[in-house]
ZAGU-173505 format. One record per residue (C-alpha): residue number from 1; x, y negated, z negated. Coordinates in pm, 1 decimal. Example, Ala and Ser with C-alpha at 12.3 -4.5 7.8 and 13.67 -1.06 7.14 Angstrom:
2
> 1 / 1230.0 / 450.0 / -780.0
> 2 / 1367.0 / 106.0 / -714.0
// end
This chain:
341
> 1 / -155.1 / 1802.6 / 226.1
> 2 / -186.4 / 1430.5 / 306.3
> 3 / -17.2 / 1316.7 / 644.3
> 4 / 292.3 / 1105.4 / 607.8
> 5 / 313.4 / 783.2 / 713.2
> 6 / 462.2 / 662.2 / 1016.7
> 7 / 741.0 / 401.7 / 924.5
> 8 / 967.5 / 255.1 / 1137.7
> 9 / 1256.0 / 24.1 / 1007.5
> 10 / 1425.8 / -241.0 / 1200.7
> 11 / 1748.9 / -324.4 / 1055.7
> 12 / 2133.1 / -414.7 / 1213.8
> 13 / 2259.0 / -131.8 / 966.2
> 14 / 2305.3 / 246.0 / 918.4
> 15 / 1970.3 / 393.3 / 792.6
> 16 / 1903.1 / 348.4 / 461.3
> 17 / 1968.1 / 669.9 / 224.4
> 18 / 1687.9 / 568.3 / 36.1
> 19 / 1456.4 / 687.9 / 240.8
> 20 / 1562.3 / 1045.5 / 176.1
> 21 / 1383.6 / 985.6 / -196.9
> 22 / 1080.4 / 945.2 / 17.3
> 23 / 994.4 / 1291.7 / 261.2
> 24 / 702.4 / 1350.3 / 40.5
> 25 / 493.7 / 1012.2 / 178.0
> 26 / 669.2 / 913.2 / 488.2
> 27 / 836.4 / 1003.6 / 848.1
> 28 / 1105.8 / 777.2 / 920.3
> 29 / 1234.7 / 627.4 / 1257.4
> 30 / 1510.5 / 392.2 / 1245.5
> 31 / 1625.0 / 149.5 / 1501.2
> 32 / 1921.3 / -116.9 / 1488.2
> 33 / 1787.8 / -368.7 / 1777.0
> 34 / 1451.2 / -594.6 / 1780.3
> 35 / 1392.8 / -507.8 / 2125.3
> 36 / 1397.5 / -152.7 / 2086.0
> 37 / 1213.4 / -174.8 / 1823.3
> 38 / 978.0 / -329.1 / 1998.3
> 39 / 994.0 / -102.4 / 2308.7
> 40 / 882.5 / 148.3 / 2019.9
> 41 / 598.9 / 26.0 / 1888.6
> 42 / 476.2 / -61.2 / 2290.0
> 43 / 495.0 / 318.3 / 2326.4
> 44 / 432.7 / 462.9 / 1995.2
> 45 / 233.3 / 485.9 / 1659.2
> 46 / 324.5 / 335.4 / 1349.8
> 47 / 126.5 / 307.8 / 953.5
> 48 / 415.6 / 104.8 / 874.7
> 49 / 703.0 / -151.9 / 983.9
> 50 / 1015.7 / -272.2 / 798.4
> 51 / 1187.6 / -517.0 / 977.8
> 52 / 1519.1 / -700.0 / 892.4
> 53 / 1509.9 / -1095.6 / 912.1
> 54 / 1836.8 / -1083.3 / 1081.8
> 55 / 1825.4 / -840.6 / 1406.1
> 56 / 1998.1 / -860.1 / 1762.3
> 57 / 1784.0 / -884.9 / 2077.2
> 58 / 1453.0 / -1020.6 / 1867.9
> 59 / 1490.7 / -1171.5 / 1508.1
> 60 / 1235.0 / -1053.9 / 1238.3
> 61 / 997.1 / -1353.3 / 1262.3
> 62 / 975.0 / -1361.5 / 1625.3
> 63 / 899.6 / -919.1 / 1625.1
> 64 / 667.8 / -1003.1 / 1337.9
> 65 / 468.5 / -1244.9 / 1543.4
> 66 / 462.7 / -1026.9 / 1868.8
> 67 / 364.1 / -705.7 / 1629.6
> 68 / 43.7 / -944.4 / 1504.3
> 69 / -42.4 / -1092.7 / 1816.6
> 70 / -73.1 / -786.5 / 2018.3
> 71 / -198.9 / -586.3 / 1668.8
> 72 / 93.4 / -300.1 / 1736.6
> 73 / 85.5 / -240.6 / 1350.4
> 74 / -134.8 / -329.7 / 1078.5
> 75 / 123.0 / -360.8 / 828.6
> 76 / 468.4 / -519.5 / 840.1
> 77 / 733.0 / -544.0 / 534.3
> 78 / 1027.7 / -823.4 / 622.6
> 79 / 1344.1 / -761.4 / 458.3
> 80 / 1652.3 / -945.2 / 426.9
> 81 / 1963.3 / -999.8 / 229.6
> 82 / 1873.7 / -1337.6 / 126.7
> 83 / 1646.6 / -1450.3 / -140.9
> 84 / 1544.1 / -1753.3 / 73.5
> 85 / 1136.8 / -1810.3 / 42.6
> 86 / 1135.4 / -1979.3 / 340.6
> 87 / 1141.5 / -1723.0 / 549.3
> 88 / 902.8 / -1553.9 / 296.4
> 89 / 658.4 / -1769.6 / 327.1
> 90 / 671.3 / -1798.7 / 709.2
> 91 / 609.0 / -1372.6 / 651.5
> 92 / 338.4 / -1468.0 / 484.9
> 93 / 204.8 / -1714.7 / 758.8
> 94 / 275.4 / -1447.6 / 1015.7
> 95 / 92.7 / -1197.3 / 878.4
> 96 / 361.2 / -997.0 / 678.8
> 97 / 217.6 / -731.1 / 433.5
> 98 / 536.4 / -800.9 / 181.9
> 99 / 854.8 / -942.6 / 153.0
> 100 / 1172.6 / -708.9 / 25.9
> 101 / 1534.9 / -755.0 / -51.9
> 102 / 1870.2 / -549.3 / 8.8
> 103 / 1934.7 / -335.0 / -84.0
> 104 / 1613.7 / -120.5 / -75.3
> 105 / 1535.4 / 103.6 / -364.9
> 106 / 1290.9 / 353.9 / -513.9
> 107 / 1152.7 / 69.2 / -711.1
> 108 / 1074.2 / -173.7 / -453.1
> 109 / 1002.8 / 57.6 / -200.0
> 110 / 744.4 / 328.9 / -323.2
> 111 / 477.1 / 3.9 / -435.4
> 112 / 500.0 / -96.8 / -98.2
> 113 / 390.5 / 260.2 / 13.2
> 114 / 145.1 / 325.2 / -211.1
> 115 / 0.3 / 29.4 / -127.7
> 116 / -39.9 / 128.5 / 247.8
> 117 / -140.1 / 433.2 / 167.1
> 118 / -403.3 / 340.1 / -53.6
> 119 / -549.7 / 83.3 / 192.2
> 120 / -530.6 / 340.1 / 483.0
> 121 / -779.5 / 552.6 / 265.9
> 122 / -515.7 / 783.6 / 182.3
> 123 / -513.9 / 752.9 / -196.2
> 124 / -530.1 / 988.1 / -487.7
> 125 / -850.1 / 1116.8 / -510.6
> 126 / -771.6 / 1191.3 / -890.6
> 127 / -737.8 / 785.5 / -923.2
> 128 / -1054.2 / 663.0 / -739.3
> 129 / -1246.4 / 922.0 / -938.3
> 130 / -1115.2 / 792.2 / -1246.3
> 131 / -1184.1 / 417.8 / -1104.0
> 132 / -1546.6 / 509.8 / -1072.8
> 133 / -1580.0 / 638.5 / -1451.1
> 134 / -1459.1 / 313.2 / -1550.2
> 135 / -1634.3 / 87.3 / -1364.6
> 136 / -1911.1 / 307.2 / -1498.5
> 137 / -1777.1 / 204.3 / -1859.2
> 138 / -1829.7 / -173.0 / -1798.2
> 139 / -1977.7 / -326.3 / -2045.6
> 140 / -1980.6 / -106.0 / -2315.5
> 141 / -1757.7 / -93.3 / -2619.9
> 142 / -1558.0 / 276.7 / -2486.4
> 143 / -1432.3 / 83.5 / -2251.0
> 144 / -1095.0 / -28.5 / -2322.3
> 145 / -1058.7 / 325.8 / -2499.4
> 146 / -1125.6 / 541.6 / -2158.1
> 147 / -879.3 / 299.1 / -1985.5
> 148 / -625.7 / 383.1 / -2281.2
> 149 / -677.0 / 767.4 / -2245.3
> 150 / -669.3 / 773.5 / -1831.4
> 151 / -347.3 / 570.8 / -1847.1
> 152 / -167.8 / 781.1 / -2096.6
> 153 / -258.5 / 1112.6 / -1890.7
> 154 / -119.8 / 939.7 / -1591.4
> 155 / 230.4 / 914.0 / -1785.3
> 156 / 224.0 / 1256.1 / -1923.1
> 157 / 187.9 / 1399.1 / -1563.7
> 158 / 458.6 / 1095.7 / -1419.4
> 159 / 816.4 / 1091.2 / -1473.4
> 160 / 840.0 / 794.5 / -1282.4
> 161 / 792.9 / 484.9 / -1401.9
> 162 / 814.9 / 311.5 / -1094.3
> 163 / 531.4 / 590.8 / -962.2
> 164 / 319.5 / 496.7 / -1292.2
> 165 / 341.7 / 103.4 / -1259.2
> 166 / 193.2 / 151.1 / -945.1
> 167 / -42.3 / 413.6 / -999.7
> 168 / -170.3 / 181.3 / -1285.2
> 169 / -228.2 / -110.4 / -1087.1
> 170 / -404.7 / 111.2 / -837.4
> 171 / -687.6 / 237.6 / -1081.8
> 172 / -688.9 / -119.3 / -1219.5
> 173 / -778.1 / -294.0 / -871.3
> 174 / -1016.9 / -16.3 / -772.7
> 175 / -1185.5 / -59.9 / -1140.1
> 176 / -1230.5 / -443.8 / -1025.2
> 177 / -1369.8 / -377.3 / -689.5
> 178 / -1586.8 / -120.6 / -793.5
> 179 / -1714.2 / -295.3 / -1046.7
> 180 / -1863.7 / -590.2 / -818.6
> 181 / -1959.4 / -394.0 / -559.2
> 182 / -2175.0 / -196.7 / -794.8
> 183 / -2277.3 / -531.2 / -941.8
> 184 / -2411.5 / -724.7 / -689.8
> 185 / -2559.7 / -969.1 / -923.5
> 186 / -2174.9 / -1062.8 / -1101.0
> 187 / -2085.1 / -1285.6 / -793.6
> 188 / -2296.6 / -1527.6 / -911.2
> 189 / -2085.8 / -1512.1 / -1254.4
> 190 / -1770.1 / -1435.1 / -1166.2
> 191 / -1490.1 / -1440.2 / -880.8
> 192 / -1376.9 / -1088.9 / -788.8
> 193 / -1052.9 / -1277.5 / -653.1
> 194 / -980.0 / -1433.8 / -1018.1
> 195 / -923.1 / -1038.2 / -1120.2
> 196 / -701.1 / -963.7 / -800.2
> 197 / -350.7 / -1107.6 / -940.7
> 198 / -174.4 / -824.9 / -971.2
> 199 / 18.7 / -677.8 / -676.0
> 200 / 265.1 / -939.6 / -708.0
> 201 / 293.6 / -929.1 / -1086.6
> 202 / 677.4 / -832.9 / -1189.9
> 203 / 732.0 / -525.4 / -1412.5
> 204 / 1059.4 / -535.5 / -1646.5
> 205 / 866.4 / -286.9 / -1846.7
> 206 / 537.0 / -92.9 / -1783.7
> 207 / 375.1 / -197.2 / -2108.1
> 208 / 370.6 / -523.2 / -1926.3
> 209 / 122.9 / -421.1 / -1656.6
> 210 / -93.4 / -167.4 / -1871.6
> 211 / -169.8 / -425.9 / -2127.9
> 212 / -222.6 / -700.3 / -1886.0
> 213 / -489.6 / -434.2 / -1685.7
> 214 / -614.7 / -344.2 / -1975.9
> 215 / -666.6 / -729.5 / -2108.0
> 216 / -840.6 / -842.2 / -1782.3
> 217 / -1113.9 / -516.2 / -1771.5
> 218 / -1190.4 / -545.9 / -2139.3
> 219 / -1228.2 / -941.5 / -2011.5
> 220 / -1456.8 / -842.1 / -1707.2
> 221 / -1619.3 / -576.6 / -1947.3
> 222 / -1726.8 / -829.2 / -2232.6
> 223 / -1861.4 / -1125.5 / -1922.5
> 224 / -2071.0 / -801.1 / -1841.4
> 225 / -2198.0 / -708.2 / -2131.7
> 226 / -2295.0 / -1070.2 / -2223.8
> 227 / -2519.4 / -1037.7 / -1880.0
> 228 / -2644.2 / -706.4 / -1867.6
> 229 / -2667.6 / -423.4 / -2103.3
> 230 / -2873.6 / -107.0 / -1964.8
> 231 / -3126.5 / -50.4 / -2260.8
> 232 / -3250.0 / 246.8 / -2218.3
> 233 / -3602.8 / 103.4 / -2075.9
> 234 / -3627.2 / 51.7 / -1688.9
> 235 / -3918.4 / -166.3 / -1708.1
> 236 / -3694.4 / -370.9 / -1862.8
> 237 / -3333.8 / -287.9 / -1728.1
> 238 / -3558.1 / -395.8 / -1344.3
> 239 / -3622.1 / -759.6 / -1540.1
> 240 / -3300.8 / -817.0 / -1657.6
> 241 / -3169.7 / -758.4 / -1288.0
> 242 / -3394.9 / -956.7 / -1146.8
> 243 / -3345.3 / -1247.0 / -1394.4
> 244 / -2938.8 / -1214.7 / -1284.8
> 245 / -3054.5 / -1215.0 / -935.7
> 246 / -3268.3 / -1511.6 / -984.3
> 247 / -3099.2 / -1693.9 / -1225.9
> 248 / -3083.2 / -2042.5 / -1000.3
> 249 / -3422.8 / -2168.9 / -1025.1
> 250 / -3681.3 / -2223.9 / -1319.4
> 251 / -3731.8 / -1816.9 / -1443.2
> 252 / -4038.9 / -1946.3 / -1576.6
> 253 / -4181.2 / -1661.8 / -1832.7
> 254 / -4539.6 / -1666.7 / -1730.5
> 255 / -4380.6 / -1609.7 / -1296.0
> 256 / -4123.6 / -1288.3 / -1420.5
> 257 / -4407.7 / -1131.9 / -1635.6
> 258 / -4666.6 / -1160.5 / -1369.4
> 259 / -4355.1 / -1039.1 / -1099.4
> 260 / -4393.9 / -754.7 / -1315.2
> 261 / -4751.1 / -727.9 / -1369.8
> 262 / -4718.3 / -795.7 / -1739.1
> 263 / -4887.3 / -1078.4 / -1977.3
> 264 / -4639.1 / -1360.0 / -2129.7
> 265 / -4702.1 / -1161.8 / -2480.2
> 266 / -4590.9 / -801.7 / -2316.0
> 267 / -4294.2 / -974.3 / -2214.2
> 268 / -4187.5 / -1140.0 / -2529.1
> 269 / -4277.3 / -829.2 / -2710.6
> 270 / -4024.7 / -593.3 / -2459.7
> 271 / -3775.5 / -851.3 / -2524.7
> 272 / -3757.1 / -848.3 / -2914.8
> 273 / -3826.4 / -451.4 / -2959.4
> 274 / -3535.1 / -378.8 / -2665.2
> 275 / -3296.8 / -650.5 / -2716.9
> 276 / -3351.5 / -817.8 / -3065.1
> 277 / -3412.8 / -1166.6 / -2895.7
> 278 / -3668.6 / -1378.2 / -2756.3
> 279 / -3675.8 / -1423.0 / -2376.9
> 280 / -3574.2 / -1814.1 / -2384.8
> 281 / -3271.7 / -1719.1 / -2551.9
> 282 / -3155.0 / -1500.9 / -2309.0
> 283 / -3258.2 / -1683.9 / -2005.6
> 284 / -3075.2 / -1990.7 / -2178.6
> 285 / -2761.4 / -1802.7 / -2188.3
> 286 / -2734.8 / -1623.8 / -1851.4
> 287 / -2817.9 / -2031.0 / -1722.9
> 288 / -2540.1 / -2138.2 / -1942.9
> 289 / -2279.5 / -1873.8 / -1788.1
> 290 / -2359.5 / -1926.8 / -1435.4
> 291 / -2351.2 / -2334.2 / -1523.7
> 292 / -1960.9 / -2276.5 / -1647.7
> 293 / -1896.1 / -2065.5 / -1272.7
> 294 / -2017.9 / -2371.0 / -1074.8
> 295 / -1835.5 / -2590.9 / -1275.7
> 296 / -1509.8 / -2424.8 / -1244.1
> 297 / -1536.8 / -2301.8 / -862.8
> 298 / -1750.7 / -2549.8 / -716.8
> 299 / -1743.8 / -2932.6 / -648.1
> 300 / -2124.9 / -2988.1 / -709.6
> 301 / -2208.2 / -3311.8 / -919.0
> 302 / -2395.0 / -3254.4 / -1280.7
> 303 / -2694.2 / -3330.5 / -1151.4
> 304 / -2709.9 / -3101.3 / -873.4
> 305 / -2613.4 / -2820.9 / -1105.9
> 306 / -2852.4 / -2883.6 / -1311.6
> 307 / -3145.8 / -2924.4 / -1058.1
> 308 / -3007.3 / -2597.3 / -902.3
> 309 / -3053.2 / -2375.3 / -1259.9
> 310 / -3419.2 / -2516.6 / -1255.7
> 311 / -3359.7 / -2786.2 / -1576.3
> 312 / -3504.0 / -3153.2 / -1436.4
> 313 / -3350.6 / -3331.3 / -1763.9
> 314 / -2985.3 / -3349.0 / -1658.2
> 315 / -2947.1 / -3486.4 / -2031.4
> 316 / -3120.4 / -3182.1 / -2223.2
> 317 / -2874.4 / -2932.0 / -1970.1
> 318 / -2607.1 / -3129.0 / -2099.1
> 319 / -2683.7 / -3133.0 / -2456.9
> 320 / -2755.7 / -2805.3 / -2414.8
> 321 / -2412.2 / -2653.6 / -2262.1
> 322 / -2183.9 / -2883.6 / -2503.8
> 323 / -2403.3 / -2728.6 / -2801.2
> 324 / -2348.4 / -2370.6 / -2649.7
> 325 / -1978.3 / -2417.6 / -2565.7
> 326 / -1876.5 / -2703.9 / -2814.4
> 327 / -1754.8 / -2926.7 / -2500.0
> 328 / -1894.5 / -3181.0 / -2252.2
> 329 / -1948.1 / -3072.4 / -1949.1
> 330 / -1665.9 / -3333.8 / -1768.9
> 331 / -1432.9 / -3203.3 / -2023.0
> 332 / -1491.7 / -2837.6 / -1960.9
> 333 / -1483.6 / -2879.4 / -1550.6
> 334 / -1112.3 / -3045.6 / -1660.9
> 335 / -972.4 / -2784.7 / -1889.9
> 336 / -1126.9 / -2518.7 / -1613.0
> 337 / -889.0 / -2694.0 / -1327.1
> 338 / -545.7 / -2759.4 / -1543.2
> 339 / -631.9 / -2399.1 / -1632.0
> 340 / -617.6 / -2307.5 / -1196.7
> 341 / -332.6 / -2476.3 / -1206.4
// end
């Protein structure tokens, strides 16, 4: 059985019932004063800190900045009464791990503590396994189907919805990490952090977050797939990697074949038996790709992007990207930061 967390909750009140829904993941200590809650955590333990904005001896803020300062707990929830973001956001600047209103219930509370849990290393096994098989699936055409069938045997073995919102968003996030860090090569495509959005995504229904998860992998899925497809042939599956990896500069057919001890003709000739296309074409569009990441997450000037993907007519890149994606390039940089914001 996996150990329960350590949670302590600050807060000027009688402990909260709710936390008798919650034996299964957590130990509870509850304290009505800052300072002995801070005594506490001096002497003691704790996965886990709730603290109430509004407490005698110490207030919330100032036991949240002591708790980071002298690292007594890596993970501290403010609560309060009061939907004020103010003191949210000064959470936020201190370090706070989330931000809860009173009353606290099963639904706001067991995210929270799943979360912990899963960041401790304490997650479901069943989950990360299941994370694994579809960042496995990236790429390919099963995948929205496997996410489809993993999700639905979640809810037949949940009868919680809150416990299935969050178990969802779990396999989703793990998916996306998993997915780069087997992909070394993607950063240069696409920003793991543009997939993160999630934890703090509402849920009024849990269609909501299963389609949205399911939108962004089959997203991430079809970038992949535009990049890298494993065919079956390493000489070639090693080429197209090293083309990804290698993608800012000139990939100059006669240097990749000869990197691979093969004539221009062998080359070409791997290309259209494996793939179905010539080796330009390809190279063009992994150039084009990576051109529309610096454009939306960089500051770089035309030019310098188009020096830096190996093309030394800044006017044939040009023509070449608005012909690919129908747009100039000033236009598409534009639409990419109303789009951010």
């Amino acid at each position: 059985m996996e150990r329960r967390l350590r949670i302590l909750e600050a807060v000027d009140q009688p402990r909260d019932s709710v936390w008798d829904q919650f034996q299964e993941y957590a130990e509870v200590t509850a304290v009505r004063d800052g300072e002995c809650a801070y005594q506490l955590l001096c002497e003691q333990k704790f996965d886990l800190v709730f603290l109430n904005l509004m407490l005698s001896g110490l207030d919330g803020l100032e036991l949240l900045r002591r708790i980071r300062q002298q690292e007594l707990c890596s993970f501290v929830v403010l609560t309060s009464e009061f939907p004020d973001f103010q003191y949210a956001q000064q959470g936020i600047l201190y370090g706070a791990f989330d931000y809860l209103l009173r009353p606290l219930t099963e639904e706001t509370l067991l995210p929270v503590i799943l979360r912990v849990r899963d960041r401790m290393g304490q997650g479901d096994s069943a989950l990360q396994r299941e994370s694994i098989a579809l960042a496995e699936e990236m790429g390919s055409p099963q995948l929205v189907q496997r996410f489809d069938e993993v999700v639905q045997a979640l809810a037949d073995a949940q009868g919680n919805n809150a416990r299935l919102d969050v178990m969802v968003r779990t396999l989703y996030r793990a998916a996306v990490e998993r997915t780069f860090a087997d992909r070394p090569w993607l950063a240069r495509f696409e920003q793991q952090e543009a997939y993160d959005a999630i934890d703090w995504m509402g849920s009024s229904s849990r269609s909501i977050v299963r389609d949205y998860c399911r939108r962004r992998l089959e997203e991430l899925s079809g970038r992949i797939a535009a990049l890298y497809s494993k065919t079956g042939c390493a000489k070639l599956d090693n080429i197209l990697l090293y083309l990804l990896d290698n993608v800012d500069g000139g990939c100059l057919q006669k240097d990749v074949a000869a990197a691979h001890y093969l004539s221009n003709t062998a080359l070409s000739e791997l290309f259209r038996s494996q793939l179905g296309r010539t080796y330009r074409s390809y190279v063009t569009d992994i150039k084009m790709l990576r051109a529309q990441y610096l454009l939306k997450y960089t500051d770089q000037k035309v030019y310098e992007i188009s020096a830096q993907l190996g093309y030394r007519d800044v006017n044939y890149f040009s023509r070449m990207f608005r012909q690919r994606y129908g747009v100039p390039l000033s236009q598409y940089r534009q639409q990419m930061q109303d789009y951010q914001i």
